[in-house]
C-alpha positions in Angstrom: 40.8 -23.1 10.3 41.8 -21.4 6.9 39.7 -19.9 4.8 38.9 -22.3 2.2 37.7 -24.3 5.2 35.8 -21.0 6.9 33.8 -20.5 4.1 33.2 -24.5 2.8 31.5 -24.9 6.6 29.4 -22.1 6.4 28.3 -22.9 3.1 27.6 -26.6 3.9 25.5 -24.9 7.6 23.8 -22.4 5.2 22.9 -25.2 3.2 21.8 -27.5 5.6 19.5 -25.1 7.7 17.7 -23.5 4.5 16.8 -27.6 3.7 15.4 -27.7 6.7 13.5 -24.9 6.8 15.4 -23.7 9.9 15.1 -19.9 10.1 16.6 -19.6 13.4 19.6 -21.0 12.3 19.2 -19.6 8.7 19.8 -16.4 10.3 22.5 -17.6 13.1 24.5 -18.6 9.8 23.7 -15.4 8.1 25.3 -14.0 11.0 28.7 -15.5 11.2 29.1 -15.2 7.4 29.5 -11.3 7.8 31.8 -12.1 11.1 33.6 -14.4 9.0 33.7 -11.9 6.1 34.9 -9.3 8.0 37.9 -11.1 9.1 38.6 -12.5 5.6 38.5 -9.3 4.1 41.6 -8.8 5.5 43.7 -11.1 4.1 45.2 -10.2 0.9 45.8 -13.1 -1.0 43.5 -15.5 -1.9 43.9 -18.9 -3.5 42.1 -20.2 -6.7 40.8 -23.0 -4.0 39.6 -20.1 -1.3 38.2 -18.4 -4.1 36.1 -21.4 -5.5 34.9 -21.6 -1.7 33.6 -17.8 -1.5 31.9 -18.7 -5.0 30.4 -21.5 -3.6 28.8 -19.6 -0.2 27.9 -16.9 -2.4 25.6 -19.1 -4.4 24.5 -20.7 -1.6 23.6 -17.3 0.1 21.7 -16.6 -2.9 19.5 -19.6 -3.3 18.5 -19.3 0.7 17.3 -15.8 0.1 15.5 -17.0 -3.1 14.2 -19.5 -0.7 13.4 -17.2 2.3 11.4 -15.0 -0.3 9.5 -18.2 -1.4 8.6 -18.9 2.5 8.0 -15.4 2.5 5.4 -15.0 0.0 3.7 -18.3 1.0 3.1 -17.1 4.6 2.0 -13.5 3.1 -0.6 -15.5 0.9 -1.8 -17.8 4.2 -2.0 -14.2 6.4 -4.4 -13.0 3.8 -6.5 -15.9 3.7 -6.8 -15.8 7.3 -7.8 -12.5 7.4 -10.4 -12.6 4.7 -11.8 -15.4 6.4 -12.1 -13.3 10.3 -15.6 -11.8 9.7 -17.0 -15.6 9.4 -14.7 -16.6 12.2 -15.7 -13.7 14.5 -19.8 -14.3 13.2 -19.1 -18.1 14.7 -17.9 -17.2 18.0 -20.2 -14.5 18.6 -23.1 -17.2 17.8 -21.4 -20.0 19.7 -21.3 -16.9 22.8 -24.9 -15.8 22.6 -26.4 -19.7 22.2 -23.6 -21.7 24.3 -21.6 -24.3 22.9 -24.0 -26.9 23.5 -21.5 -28.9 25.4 
């Protein structure tokens, strides 16, 4: 595959798994991008096409971490509402152990 095509299919798997929410495969991507880089790096020349490409994943790569940081945030803020909500959680099953569940 050459690299214009390398770095269009990443870009279009990057793509496709931050849409999706899919952080396994977020990262599996994440992964073969520095594989893929490391052997691209290589190669001297570059076409205007190839370049557009790495422009393109670039971008991409960008907007998923802007998107991971998003996710990020929004689980930090659910963590801390679970945990200022423990004390009444803990006072619930310590009543529902002393007086049964009525079941």
């Amino acid at each position: 595959m050459d690299k214009q095509a390398v770095l269009l299919d990443l870009c279009m798997r990057l793509e496709a798994a931050g849409q999706a929410d899919d952080w396994p495969e977020v990262s599996a991507v994440d992964h073969d991008i520095g594989d893929a880089m490391s052997r691209l790096h290589a190669e001297k020349t570059w076409t205007a096409a190839e370049h557009a490409a790495l422009i393109r994943l670039k971008l991409a790569h960008l907007a998923i971490r802007e998107r991971c940081a998003n996710a990020l945030a929004r689980l930090d803020g659910r963590m801390a509402d679970l945990r200022e909500q423990k004390p009444g959680w803990m006072a619930y099953a310590m009543n529902d152990r002393v007086h049964g569940s009525g079941a």
